[in-house]
Z-matrix of the N, CA and C atoms (Angstrom, degrees):
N
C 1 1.457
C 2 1.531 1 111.53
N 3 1.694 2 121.77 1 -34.42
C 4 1.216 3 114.05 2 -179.82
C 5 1.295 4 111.56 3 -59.98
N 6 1.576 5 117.67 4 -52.17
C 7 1.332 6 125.70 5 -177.66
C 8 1.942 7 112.79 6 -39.04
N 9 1.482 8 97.49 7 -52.69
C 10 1.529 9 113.64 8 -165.12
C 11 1.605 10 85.47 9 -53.97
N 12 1.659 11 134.67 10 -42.68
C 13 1.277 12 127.73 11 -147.08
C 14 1.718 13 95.54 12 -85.15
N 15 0.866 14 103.36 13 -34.09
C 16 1.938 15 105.79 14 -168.17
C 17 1.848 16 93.83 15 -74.56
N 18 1.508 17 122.95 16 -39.53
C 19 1.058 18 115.78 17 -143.55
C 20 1.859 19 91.86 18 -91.74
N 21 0.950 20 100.86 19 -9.03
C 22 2.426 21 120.67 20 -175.98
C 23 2.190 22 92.12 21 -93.34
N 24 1.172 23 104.55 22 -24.94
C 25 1.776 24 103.33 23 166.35
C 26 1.151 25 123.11 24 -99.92
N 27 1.343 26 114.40 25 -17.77
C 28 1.717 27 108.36 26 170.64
C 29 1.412 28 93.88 27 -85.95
N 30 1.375 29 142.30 28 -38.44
C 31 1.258 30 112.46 29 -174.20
C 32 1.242 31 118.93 30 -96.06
N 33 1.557 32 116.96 31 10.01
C 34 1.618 33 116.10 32 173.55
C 35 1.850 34 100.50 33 -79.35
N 36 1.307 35 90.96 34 -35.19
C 37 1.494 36 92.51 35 -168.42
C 38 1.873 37 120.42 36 -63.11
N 39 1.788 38 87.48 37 -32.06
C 40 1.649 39 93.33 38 -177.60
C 41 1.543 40 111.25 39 -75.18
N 42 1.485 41 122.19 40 -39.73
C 43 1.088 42 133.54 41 132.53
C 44 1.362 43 154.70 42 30.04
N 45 1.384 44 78.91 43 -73.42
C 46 1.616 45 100.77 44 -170.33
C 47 1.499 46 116.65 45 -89.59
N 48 1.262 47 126.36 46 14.79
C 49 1.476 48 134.55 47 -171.93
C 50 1.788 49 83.71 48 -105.19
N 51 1.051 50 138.94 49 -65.79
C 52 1.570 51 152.51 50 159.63
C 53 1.188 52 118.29 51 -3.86
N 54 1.524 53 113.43 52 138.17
C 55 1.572 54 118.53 53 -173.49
C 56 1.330 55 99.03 54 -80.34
N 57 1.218 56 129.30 55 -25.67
C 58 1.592 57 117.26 56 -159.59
C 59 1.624 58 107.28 57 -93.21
N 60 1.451 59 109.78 58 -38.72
C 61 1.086 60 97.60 59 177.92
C 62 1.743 61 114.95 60 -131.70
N 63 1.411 62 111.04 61 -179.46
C 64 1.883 63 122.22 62 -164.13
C 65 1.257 64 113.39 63 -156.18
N 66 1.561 65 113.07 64 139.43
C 67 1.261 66 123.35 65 -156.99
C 68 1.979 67 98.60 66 -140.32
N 69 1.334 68 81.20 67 129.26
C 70 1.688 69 96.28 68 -172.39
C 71 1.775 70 106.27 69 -127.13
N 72 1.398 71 110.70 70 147.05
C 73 1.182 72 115.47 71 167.59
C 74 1.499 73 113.71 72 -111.05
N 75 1.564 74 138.81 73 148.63
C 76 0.941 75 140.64 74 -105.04
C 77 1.230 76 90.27 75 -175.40
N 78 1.438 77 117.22 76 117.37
C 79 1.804 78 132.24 77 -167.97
C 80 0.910 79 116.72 78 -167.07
N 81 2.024 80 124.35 79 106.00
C 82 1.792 81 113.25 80 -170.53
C 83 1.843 82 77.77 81 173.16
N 84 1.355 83 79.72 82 174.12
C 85 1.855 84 91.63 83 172.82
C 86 1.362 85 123.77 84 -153.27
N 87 1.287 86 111.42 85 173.50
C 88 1.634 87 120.23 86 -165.21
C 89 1.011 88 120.26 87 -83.26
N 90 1.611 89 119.74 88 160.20
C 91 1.499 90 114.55 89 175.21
C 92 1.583 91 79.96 90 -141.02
N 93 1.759 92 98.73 91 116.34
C 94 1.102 93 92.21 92 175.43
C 95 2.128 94 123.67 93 -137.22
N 96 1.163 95 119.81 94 -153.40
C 97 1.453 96 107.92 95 -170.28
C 98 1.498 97 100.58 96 -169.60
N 99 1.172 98 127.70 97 165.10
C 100 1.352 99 139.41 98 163.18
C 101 1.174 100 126.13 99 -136.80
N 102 1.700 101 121.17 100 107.85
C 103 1.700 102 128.80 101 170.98
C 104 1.620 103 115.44 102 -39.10
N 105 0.994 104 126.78 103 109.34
C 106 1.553 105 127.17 104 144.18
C 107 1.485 106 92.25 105 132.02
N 108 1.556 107 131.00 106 -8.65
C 109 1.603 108 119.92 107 163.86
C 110 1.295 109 106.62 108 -73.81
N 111 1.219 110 151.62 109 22.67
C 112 1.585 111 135.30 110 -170.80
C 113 1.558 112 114.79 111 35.91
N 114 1.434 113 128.32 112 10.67
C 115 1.598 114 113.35 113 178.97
C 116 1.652 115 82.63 114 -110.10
N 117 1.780 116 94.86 115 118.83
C 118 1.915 117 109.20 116 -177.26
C 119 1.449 118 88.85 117 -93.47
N 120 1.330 119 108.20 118 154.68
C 121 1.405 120 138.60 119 157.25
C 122 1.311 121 115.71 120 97.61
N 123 1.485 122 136.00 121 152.64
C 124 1.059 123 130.24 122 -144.52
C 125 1.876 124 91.24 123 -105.80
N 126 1.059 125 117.13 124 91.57
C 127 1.602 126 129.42 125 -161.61
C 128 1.668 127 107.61 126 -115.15
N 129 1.293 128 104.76 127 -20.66
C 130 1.600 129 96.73 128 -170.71
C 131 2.224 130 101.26 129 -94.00
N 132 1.010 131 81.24 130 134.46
C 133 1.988 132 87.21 131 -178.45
C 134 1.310 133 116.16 132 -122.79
N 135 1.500 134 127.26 133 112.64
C 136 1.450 135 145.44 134 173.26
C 137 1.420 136 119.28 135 -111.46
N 138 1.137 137 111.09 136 178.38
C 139 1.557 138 108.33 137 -169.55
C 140 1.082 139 91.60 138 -89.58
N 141 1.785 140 111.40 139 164.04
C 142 1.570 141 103.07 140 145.47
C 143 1.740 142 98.90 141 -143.35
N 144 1.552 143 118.64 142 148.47
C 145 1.491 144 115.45 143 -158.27
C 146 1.196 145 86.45 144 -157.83
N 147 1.191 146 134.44 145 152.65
C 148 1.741 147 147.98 146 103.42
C 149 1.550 148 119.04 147 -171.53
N 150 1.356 149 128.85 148 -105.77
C 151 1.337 150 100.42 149 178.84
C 152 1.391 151 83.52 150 -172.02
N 153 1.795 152 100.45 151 169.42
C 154 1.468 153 129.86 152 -137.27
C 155 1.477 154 90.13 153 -133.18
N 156 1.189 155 133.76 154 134.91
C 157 1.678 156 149.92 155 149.10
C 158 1.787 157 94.89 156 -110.08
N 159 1.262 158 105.05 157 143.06
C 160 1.532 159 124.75 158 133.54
C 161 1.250 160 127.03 159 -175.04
N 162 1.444 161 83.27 160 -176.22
C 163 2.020 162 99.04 161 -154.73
C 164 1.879 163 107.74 162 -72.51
N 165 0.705 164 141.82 163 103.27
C 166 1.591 165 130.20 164 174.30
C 167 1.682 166 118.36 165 -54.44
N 168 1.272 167 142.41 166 78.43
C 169 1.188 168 126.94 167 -146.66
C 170 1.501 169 95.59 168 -99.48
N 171 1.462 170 131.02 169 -26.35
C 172 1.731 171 118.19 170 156.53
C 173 1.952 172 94.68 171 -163.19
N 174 1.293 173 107.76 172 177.90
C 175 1.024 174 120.52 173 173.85
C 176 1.314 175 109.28 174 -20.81
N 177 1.275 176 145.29 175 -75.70
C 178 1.459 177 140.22 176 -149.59
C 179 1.763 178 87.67 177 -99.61
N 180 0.980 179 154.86 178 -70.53
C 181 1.241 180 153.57 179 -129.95
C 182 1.515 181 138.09 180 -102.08
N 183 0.787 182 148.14 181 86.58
C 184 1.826 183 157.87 182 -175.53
C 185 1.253 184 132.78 183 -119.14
N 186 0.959 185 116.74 184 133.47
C 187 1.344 186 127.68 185 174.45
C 188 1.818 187 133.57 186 -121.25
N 189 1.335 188 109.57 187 141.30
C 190 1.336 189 112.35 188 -158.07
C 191 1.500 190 119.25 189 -175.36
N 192 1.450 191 115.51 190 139.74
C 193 1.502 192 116.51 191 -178.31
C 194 1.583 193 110.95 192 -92.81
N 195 1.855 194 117.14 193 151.93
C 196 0.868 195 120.28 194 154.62
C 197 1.465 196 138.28 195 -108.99
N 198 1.052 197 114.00 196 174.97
C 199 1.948 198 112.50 197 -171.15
C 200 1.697 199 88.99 198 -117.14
N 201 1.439 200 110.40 199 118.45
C 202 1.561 201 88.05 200 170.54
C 203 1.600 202 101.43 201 -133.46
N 204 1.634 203 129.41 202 159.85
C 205 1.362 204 118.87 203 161.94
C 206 1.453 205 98.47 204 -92.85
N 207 1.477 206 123.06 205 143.07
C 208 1.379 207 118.58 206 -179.64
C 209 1.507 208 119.77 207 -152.48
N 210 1.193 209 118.09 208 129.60
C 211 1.363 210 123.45 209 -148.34
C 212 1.613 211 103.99 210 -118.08
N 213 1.795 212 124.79 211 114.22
C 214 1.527 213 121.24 212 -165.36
C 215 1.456 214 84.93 213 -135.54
N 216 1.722 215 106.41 214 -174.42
C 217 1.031 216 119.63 215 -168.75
C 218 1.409 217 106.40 216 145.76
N 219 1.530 218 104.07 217 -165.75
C 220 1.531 219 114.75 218 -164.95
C 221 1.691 220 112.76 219 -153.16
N 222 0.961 221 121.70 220 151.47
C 223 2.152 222 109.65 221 -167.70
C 224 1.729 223 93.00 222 -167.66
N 225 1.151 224 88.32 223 131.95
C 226 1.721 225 116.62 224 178.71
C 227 1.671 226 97.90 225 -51.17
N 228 1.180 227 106.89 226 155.27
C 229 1.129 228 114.82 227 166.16
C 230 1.753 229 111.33 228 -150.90
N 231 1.426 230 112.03 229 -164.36
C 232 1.722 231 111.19 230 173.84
C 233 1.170 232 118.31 231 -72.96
N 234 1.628 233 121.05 232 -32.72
C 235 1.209 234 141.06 233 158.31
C 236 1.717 235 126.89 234 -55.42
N 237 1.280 236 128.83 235 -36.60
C 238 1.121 237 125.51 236 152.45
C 239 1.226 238 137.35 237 -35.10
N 240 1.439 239 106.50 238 128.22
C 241 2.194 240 109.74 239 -169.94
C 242 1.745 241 93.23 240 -83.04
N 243 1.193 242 101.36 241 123.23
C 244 1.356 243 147.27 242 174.56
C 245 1.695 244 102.43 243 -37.43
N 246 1.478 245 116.83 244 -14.32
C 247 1.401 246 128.46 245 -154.90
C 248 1.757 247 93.36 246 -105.11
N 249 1.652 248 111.17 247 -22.52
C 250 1.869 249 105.38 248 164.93
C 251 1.310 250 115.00 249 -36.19
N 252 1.492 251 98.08 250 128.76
C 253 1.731 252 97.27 251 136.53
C 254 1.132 253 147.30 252 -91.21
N 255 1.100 254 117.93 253 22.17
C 256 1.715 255 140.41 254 -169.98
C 257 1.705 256 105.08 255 -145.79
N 258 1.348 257 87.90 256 159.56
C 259 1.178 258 101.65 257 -160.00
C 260 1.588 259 104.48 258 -135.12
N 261 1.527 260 115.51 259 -33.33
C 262 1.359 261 111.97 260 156.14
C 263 1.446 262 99.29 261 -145.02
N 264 1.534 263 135.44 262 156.48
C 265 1.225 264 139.92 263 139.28
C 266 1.687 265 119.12 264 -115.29
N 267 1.484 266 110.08 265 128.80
C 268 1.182 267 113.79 266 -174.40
C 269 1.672 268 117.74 267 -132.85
N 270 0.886 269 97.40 268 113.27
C 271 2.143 270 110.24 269 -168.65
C 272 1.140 271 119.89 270 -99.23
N 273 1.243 272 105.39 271 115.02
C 274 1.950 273 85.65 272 175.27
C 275 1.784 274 103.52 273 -116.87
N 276 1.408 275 88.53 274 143.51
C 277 1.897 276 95.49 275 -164.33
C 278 1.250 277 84.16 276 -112.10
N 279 1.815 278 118.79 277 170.03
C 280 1.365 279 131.35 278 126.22
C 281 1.215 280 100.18 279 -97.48
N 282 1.402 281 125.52 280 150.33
C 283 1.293 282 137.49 281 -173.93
C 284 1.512 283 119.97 282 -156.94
N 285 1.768 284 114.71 283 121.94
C 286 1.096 285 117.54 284 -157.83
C 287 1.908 286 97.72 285 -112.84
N 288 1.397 287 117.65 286 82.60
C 289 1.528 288 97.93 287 156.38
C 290 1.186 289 124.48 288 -77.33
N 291 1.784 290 96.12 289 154.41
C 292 1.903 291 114.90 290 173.24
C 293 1.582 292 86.25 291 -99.31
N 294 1.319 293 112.38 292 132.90
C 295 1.153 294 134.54 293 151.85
C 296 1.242 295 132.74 294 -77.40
N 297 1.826 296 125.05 295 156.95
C 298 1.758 297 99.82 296 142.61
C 299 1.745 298 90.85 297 -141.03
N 300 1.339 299 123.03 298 156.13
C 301 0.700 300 109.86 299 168.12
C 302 1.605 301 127.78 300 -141.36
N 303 1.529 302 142.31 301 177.11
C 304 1.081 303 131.09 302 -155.52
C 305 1.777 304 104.89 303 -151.60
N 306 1.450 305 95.48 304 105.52
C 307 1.465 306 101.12 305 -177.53
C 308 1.624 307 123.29 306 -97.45
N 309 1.494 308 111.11 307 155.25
C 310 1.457 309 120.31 308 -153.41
C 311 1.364 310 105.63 309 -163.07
N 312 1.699 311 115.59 310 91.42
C 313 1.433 312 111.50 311 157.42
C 314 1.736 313 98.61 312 74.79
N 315 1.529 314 144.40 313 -143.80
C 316 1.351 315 114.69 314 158.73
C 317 1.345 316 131.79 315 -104.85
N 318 1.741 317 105.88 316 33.02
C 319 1.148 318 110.47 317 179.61
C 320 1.880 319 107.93 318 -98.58
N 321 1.187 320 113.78 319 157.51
C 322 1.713 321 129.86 320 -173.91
C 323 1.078 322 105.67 321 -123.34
N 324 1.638 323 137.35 322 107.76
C 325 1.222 324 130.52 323 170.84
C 326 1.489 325 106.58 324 -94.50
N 327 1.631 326 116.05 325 166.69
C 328 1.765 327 95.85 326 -163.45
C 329 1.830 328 83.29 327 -160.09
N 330 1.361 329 123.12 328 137.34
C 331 1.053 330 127.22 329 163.32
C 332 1.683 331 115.30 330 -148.01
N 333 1.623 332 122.66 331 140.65
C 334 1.233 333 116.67 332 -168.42
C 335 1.494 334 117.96 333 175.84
N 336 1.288 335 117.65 334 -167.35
C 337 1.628 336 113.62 335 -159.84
C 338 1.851 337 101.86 336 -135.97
N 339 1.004 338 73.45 337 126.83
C 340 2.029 339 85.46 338 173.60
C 341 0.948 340 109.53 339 -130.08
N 342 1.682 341 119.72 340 148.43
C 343 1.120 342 165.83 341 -162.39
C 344 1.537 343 119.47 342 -93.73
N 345 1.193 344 164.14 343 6.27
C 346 1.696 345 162.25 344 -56.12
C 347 2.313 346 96.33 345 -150.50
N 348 1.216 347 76.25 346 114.62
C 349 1.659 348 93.63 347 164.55
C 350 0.929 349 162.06 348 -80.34
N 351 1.665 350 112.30 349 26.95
C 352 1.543 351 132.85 350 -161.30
C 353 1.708 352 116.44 351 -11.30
N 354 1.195 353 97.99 352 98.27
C 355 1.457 354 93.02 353 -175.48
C 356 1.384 355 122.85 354 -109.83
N 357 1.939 356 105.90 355 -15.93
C 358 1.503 357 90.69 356 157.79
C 359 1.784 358 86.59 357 -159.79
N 360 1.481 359 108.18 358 159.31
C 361 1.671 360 115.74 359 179.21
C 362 1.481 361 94.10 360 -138.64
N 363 1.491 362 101.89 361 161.93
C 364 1.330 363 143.56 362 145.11
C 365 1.611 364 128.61 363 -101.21
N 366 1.293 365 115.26 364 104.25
C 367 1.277 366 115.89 365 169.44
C 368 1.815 367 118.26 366 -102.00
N 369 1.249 368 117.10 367 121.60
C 370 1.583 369 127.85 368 172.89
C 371 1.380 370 128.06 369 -107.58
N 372 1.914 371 116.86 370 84.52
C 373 1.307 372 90.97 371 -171.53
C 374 1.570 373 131.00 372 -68.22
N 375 1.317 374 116.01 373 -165.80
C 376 1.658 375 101.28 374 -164.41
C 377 1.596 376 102.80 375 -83.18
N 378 1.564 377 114.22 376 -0.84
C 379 1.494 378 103.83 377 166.33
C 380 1.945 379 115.68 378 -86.13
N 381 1.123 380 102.75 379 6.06
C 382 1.587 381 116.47 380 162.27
C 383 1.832 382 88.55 381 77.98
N 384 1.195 383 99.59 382 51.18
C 385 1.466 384 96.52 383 171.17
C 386 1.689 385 104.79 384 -127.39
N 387 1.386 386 131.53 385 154.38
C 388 1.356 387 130.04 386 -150.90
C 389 1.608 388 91.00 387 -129.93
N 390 1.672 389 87.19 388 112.88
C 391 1.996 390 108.91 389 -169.77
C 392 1.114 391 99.96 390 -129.36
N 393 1.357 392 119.94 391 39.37
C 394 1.590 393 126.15 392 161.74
C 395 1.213 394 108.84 393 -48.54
N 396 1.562 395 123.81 394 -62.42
C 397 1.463 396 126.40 395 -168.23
C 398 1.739 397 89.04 396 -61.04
N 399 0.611 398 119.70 397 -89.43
C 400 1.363 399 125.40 398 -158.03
C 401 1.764 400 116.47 399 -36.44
N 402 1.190 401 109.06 400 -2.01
C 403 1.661 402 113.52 401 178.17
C 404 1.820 403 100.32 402 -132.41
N 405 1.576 404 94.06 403 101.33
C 406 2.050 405 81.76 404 -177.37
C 407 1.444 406 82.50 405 -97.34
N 408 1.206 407 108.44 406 159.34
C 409 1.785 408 149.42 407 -164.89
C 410 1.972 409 104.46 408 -119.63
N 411 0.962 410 89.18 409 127.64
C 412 1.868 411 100.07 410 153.55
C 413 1.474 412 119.79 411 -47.16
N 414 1.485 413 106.85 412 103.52
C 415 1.628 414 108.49 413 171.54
C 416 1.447 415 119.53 414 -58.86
N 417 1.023 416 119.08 415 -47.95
C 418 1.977 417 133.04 416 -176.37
C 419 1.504 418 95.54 417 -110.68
N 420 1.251 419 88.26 418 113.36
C 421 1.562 420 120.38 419 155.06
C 422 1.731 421 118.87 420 -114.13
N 423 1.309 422 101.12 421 150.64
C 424 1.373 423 126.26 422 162.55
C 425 1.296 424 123.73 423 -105.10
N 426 1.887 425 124.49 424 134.45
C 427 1.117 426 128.61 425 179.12
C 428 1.513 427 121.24 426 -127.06
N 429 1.478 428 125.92 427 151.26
C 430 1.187 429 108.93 428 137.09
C 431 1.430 430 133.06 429 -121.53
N 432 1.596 431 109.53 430 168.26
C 433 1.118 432 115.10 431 -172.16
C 434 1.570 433 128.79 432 -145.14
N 435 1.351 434 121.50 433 162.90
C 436 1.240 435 137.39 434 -177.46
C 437 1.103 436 127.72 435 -178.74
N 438 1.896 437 108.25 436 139.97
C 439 1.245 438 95.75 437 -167.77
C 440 1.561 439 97.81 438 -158.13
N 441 1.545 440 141.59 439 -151.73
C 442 1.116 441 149.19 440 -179.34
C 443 1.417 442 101.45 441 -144.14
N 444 1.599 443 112.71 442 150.73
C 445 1.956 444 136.87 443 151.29
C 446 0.966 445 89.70 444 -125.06
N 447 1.670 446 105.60 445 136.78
C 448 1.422 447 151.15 446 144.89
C 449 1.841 448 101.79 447 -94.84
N 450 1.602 449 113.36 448 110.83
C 451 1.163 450 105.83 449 167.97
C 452 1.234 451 113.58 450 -106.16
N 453 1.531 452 98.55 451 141.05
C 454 1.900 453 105.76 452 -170.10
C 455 1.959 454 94.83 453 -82.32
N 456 1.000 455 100.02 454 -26.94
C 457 2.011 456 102.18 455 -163.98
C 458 1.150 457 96.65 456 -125.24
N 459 0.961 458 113.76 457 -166.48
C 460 1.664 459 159.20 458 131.70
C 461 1.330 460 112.24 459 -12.92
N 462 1.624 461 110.14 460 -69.53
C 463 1.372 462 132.33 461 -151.89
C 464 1.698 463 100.29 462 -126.19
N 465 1.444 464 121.66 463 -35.98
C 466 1.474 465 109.54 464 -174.58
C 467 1.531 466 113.05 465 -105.08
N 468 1.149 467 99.60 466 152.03
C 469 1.610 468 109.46 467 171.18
C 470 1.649 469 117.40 468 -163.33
N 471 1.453 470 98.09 469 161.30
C 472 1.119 471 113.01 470 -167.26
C 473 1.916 472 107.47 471 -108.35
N 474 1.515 473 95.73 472 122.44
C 475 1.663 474 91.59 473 -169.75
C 476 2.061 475 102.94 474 -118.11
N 477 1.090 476 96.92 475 127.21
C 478 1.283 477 89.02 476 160.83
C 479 1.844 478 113.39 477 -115.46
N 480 1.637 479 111.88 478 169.13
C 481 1.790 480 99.54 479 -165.48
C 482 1.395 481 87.32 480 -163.33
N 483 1.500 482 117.80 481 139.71
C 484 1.386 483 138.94 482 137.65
C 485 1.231 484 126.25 483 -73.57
N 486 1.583 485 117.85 484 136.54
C 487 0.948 486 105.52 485 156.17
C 488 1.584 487 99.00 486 -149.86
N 489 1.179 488 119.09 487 159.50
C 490 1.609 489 135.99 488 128.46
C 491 1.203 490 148.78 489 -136.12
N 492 1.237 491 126.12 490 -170.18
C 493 1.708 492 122.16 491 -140.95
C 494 1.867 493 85.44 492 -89.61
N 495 1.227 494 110.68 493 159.58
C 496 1.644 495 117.40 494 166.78
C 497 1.570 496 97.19 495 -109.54
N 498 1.558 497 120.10 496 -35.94
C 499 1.479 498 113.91 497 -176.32
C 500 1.268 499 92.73 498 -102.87
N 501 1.736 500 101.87 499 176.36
C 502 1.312 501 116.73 500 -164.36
C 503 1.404 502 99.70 501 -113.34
N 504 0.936 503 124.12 502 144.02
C 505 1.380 504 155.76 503 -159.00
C 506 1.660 505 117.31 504 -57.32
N 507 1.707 506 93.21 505 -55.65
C 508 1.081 507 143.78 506 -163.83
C 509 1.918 508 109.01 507 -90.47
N 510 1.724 509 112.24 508 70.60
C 511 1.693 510 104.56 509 -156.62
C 512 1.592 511 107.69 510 -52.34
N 513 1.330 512 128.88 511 -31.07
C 514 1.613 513 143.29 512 -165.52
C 515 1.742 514 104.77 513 -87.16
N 516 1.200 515 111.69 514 -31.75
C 517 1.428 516 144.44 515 -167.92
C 518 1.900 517 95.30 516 53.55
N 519 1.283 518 106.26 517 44.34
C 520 1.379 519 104.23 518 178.09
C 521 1.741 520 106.69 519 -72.11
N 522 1.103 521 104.01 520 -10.86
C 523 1.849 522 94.69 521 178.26
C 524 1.225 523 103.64 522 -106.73
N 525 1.257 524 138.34 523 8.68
C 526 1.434 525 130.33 524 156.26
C 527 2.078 526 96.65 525 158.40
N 528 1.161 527 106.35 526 143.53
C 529 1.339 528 137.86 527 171.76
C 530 1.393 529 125.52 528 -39.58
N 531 1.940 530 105.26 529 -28.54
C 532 1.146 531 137.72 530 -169.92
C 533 1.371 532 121.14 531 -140.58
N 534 1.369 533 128.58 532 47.61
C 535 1.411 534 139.65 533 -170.31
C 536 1.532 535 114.33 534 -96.91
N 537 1.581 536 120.56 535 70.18
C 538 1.266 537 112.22 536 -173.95
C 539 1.158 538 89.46 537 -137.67
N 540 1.903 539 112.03 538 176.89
C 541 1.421 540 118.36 539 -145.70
C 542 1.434 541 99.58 540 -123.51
N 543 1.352 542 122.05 541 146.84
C 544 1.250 543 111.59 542 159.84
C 545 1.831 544 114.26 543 -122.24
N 546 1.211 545 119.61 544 166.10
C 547 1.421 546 108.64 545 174.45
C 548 1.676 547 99.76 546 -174.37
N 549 1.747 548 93.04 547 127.06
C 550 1.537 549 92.40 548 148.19
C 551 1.164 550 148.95 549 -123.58
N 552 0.981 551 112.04 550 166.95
C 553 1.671 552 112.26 551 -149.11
C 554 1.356 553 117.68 552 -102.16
N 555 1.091 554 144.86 553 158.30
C 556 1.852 555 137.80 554 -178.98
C 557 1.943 556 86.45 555 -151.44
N 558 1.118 557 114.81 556 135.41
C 559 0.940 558 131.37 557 167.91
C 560 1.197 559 120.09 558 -167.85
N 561 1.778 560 119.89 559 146.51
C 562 1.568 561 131.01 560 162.38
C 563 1.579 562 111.68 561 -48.03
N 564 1.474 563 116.13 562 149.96
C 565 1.678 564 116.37 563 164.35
C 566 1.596 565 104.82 564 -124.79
N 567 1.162 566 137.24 565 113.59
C 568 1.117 567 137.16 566 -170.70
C 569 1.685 568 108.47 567 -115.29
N 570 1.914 569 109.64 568 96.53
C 571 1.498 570 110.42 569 -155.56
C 572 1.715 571 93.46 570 -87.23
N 573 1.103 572 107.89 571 139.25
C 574 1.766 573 134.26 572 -171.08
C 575 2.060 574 87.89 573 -70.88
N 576 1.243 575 107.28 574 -170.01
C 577 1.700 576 125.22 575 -168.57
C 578 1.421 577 118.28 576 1.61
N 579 1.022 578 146.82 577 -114.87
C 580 1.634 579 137.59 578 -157.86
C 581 1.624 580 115.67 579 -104.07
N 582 2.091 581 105.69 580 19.48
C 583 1.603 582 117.17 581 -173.21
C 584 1.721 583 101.98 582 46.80
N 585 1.335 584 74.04 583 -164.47
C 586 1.614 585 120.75 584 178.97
C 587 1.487 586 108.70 585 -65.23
N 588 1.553 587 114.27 586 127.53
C 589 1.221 588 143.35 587 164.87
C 590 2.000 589 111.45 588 -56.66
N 591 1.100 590 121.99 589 91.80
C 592 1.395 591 117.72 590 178.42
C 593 1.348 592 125.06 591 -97.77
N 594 1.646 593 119.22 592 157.04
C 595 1.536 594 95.72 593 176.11
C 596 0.997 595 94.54 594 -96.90
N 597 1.546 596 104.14 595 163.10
C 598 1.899 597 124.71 596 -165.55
C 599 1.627 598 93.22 597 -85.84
N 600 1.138 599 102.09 598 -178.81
C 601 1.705 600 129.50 599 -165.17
C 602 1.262 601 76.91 600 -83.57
N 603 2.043 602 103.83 601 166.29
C 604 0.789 603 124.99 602 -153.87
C 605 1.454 604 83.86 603 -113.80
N 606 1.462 605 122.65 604 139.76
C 607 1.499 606 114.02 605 -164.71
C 608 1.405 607 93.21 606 -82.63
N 609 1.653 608 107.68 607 168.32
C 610 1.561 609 135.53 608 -149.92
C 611 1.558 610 79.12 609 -88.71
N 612 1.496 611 114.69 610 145.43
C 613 1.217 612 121.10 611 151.98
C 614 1.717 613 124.45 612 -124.55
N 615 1.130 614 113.53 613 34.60
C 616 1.086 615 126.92 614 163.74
C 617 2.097 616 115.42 615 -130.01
């Protein structure tokens, strides 16, 4: 996967001067939660980072996968029913969404399906005892997602994104029937060679 990630930036980077295709780097983090632990609200916060290629297929429309590191989970709060068994859950995925997306003026609408690689967790039950070993988790997950960019420039923008899990978390679903994740995301988009196409000011009429 490292290789796949270095070898998706050398060619975003060569890339990105090119009409057909565009390469963005990708920096912000999650606010996220998990259905069927009883800890409500989206309280637990991880990074999420890596970078974006896609295809330009005309003015409004493109498509393209990303490489992201991305960090979800779930964390007690005052609000939590007392009836949890956890006390924090913390996941760290690599996670590759396919995108598509649909541009408008300087807004980016974006909807699509990712792929996410549980590659290592922390489990805390709510007696603050650490039963990681003792609770194995689903390595490959499936997601979906959607979200919006507002670009301030050229080159920067502001993305926010939904997503949640389609599989369950939980391979036995011995901790509940319904153990999947949701999280959203706020992050910078920082587009590589000559950015984003904008419309110009509206000429002066005075």
């Amino acid at each position: 996967m490292r290789k796949l990630l270095f070898l998706l930036l050398i060619l975003g980077s060569a890339s990105a001067g090119a009409q057909t295709f565009r390469a963005s780097l990708l920096a912000g983090g999650n606010f996220s939660q998990i259905d069927g632990d009883d800890l409500f609200g989206y309280h637990q916060f991880g990074l999420n980072a890596g970078i974006r290629v896609v295809a330009v297929l005309n003015d409004r429309w493109r498509v393209g996968p990303e490489i992201l590191f991305s960090q979800q989970g779930a964390r007690r709060n005052q609000n939590s029913a007392n009836v949890s068994a956890f006390d924090q859950i913390d996941l760290n995925t690599l996670e590759i969404p396919l995108m598509v997306y649909f541009k408008d003026w300087r807004l980016t609408a974006e909807a699509g399906l990712s792929y996410q690689n549980l590659f290592s967790y922390t489990i805390i039950s709510s007696g603050g005892e650490d039963i990681t070993a003792a609770t194995p988790l689903n390595s490959d997950l499936l997601a979906i997602k959607a979200g919006v960019t507002f670009f301030l420039t050229e080159r920067l923008g502001l993305n926010m994104r939904f997503s949640k899990h389609l599989t369950n978390i939980d391979p036995d679903q011995s901790l509940n029937t319904s153990f999947k994740g949701k999280s959203i995301s706020v992050r910078a988009v920082y587009t590589l060679g000559q950015g984003e196409e904008l419309p110009r000011p509206a000429p002066d009429d005075f």
